[in-house]
C-alpha positions as CSV (number, residue, x, y, z in Angstrom):
1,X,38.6,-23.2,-42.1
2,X,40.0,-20.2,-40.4
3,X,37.0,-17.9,-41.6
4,X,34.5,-20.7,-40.1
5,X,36.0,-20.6,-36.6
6,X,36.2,-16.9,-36.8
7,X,32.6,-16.7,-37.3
8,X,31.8,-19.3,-35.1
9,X,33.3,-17.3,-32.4
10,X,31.9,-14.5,-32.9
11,X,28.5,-15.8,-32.8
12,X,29.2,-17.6,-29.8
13,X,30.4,-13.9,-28.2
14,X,27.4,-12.3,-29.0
15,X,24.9,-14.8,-27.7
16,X,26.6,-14.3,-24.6
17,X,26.4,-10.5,-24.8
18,X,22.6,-11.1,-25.0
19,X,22.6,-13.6,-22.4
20,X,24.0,-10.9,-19.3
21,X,21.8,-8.6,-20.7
22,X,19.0,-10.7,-20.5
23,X,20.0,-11.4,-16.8
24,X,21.1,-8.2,-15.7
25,X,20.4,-6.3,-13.3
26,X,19.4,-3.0,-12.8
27,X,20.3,-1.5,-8.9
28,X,19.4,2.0,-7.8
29,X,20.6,3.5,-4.4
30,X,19.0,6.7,-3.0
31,X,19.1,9.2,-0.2
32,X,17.2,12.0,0.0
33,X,15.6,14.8,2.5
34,X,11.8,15.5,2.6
35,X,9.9,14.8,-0.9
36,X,6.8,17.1,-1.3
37,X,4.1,17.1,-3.9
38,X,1.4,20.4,-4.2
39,X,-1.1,21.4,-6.6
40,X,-4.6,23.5,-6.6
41,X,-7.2,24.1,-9.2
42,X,-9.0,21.0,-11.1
43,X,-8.2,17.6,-13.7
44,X,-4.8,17.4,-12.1
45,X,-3.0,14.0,-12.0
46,X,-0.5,13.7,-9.0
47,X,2.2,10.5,-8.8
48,X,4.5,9.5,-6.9
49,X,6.8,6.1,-7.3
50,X,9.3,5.7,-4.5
51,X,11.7,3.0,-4.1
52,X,9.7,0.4,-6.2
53,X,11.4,-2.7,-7.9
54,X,10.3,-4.9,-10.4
55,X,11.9,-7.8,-12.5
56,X,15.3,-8.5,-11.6
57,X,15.8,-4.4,-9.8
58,X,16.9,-3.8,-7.1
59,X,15.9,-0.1,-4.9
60,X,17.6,0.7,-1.3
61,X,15.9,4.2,-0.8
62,X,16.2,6.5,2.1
63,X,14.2,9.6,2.4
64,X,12.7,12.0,5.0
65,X,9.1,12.9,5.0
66,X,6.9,11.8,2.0
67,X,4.2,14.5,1.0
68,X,1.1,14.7,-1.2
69,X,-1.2,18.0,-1.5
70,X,-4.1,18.7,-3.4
71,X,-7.1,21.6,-3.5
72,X,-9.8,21.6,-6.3
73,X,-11.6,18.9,-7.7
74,X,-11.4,16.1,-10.3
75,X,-8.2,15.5,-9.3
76,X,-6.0,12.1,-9.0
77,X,-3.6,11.6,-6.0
78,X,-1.2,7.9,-6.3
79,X,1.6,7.1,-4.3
80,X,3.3,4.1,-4.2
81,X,6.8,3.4,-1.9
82,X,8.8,0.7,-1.8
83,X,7.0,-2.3,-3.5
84,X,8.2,-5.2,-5.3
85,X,7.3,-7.5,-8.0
86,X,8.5,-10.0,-10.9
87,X,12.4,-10.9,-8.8
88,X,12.5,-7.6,-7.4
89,X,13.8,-6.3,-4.6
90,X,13.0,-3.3,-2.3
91,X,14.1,-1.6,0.5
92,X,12.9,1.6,1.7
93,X,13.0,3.6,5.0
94,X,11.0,7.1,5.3
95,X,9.9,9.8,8.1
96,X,5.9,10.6,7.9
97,X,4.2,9.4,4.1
98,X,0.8,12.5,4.2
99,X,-1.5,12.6,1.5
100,X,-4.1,15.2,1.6
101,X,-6.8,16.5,-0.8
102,X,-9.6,19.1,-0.5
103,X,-12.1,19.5,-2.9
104,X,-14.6,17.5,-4.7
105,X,-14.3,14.2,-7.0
106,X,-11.2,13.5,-6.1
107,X,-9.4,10.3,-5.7
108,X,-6.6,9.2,-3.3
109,X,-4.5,6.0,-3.7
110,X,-1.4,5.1,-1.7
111,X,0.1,1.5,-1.5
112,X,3.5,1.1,0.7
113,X,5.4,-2.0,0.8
114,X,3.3,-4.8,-1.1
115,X,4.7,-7.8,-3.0
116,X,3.7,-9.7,-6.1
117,X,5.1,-12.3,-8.4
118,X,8.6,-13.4,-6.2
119,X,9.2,-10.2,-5.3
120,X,10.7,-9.2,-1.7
121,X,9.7,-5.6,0.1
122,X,11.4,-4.3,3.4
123,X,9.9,-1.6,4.4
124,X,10.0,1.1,7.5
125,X,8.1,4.4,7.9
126,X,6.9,6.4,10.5
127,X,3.2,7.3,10.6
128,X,1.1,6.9,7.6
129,X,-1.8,9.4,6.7
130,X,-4.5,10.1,4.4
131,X,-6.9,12.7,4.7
132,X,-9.7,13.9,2.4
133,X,-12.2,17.1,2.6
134,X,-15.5,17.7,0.5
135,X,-17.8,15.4,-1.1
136,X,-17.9,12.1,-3.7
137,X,-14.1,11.5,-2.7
138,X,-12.5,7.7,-3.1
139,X,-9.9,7.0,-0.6
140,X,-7.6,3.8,-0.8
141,X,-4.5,2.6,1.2
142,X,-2.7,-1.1,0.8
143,X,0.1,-1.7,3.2
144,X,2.1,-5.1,3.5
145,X,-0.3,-6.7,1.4
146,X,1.4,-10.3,-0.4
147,X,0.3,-12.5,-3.8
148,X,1.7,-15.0,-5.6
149,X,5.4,-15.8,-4.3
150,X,5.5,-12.5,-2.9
151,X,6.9,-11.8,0.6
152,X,6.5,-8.5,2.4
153,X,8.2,-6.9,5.5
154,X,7.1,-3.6,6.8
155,X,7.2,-1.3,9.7
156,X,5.2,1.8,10.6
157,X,3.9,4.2,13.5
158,X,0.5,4.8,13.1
159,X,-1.8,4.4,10.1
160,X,-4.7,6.7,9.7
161,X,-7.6,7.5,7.1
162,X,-9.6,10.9,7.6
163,X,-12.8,12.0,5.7
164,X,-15.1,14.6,6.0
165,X,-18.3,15.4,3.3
166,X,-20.4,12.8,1.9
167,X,-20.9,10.1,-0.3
168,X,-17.5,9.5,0.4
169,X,-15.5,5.8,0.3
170,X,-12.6,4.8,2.8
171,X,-11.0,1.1,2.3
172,X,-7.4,0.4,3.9
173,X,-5.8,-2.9,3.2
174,X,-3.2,-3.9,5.7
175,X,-1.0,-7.5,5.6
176,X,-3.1,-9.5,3.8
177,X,-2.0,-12.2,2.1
178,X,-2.4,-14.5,-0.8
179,X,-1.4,-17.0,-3.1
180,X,1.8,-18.1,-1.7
181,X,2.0,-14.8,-0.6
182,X,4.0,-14.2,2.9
183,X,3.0,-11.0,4.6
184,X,4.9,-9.9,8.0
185,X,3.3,-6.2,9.8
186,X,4.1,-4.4,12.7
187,X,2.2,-1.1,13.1
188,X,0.9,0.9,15.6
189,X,-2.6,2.0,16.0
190,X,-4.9,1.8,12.9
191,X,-7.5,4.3,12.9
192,X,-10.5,5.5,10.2
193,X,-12.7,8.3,11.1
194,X,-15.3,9.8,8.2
195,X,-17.9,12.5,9.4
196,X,-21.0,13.3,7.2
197,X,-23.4,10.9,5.1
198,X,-23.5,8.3,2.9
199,X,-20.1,6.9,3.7
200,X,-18.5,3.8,3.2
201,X,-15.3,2.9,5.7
202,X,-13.9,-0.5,5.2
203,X,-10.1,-2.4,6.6
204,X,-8.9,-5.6,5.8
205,X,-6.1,-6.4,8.8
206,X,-4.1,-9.9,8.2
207,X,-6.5,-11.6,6.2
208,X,-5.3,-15.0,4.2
209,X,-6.4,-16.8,1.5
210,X,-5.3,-19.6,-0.7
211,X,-1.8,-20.8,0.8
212,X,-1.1,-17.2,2.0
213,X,0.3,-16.9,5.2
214,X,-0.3,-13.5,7.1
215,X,1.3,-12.5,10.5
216,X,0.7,-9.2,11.5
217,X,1.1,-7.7,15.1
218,X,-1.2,-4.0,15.3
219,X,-1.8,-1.4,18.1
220,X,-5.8,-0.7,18.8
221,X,-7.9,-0.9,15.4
222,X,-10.4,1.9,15.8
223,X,-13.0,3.5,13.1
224,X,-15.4,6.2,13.9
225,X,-18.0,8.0,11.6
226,X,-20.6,10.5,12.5
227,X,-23.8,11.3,10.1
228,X,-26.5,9.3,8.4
229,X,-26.8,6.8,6.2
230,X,-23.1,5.6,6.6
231,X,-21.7,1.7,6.4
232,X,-18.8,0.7,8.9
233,X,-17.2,-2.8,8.6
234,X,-13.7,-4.3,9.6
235,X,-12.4,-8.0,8.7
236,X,-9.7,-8.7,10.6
237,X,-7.5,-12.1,10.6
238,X,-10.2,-14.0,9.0
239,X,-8.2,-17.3,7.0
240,X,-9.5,-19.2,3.4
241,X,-7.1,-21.9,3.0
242,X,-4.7,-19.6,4.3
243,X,-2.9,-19.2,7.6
244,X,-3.5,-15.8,9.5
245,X,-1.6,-15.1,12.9
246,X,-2.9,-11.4,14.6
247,X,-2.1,-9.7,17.5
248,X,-4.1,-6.7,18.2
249,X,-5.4,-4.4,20.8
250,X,-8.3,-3.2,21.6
251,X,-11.3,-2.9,18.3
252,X,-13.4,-0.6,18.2
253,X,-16.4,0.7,16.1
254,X,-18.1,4.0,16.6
255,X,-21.4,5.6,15.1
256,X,-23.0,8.4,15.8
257,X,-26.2,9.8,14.1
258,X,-29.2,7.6,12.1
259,X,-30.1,4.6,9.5
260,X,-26.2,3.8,10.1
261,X,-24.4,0.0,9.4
262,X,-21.6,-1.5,11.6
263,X,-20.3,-5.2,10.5
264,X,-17.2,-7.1,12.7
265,X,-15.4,-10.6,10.9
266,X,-12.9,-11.7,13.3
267,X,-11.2,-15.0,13.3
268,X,-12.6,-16.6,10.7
269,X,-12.3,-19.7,8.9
């Protein structure tokens, strides 16, 4: 009788030992001064994960300026700060986020404060800036971007893409929302500028679809490109099922040169 209840017990205090750890949770707490990133040459891989948090996690992260460099060509450039998915949570504050690349074949990726699954970002940064130089480059920023039961907070100064060469793509991605996504922005001006030919420049600005609900509150929108043979479009609060609340300033588009594209989608239903 007494061996039964002994091993009855004990059984009972291990399935309880792999219950918490089932449920734990994992918390990481940071502070740091600038973070910089530089390589030259060619087939180099560049990443950098800041303050992200997945499953049950939980990141508070507080760091200066955020820096990505690259010269060559074949080279891969990712940064991603403070995003959340599965039950995490994320909460990040930065000075300047700069990625910048020269070269050829190159590819540039940065996505700052977006939520998936039931996760929650918070995120504030000053400006954010990508820049590329040379020829056949890709170019891609998300900010504040929500899917599934994600919701996503974020604050930053400016947000700028620069490009220069040609056959060169440019897409930026900010508080769009989806699923039961909730997306809340405040930035300042957003601008893209490419010079050169056969370019493609594209933003997404509080966008909704599905029961996503976006609100997002911007300085002027503005993209520029110079050359031939370039496309130039912006979609901007345009709702699918969703609900999309913008406030902007002033939009602009800006061509200069020949056999060029320009495409506006604002308000949409």
């Amino acid at each position: 009788m007494k061996t039964i209840r002994k091993s009855t017990l004990a059984v009972a205090i291990a399935a309880l030992w792999m219950a918490s750890s089932v449920h734990a949770q994992s918390q990481s707490q940071v502070k740091a001064q600038d973070i910089s990133q530089g390589q030259a040459g060619m087939l180099n891989s560049q990443s950098m994960d800041l303050g992200n948090a997945k499953n049950n996690g939980k990141a508070n992260v507080e760091v200066g300026n955020v820096k990505q460099g690259q010269a060559g060509m074949l080279q891969r450039q990712n940064m991603a700060i403070g995003n959340a998915s599965g039950n995490g949570k994320s909460n990040v504050k930065a000075g300047t986020v700069i990625q910048g690349q020269a070269g050829m074949l190159n590819n540039q990726d940065m996505q700052i404060g977006n939520a998936s699954g039931n996760g929650k970002s918070n995120v504030q940064v000053g400006a954010v800036v990508q820049g590329q130089a040379g020829m056949l480059q890709n170019q891609q920023m998300k900010v504040g971007n929500a899917s599934g039961n994600g919701k996503s907070n974020v604050k930053a100064g400016a947000v700028v893409q620069g490009q220069a060469g040609m056959l060169n793509n440019q897409k930026l991605e900010l508080g769009n929302a989806s699923g039961n996504g909730k997306s809340n922005v405040k930035v300042g001006a957003v601008a893209q500028g490419q010079a050169g030919m056969l370019n493609n420049q594209q933003a997404k600005i509080g966008n909704a679809s599905g029961n996503g609900k976006s609100n997002v509150v911007v300085g002027a929108v503005v993209q520029g490109q110079a050359g031939l043979l370039n496309n130039q479009q912006v979609n901007v609060g345009n709702a699918s099922s969703g609900s999309s609340n913008v406030v902007t300033g002033a939009i602009v588009q800006g061509q200069g040169g020949m056999l060029q594209s320009q495409k506006v989608n604002i308000g949409n239903n």
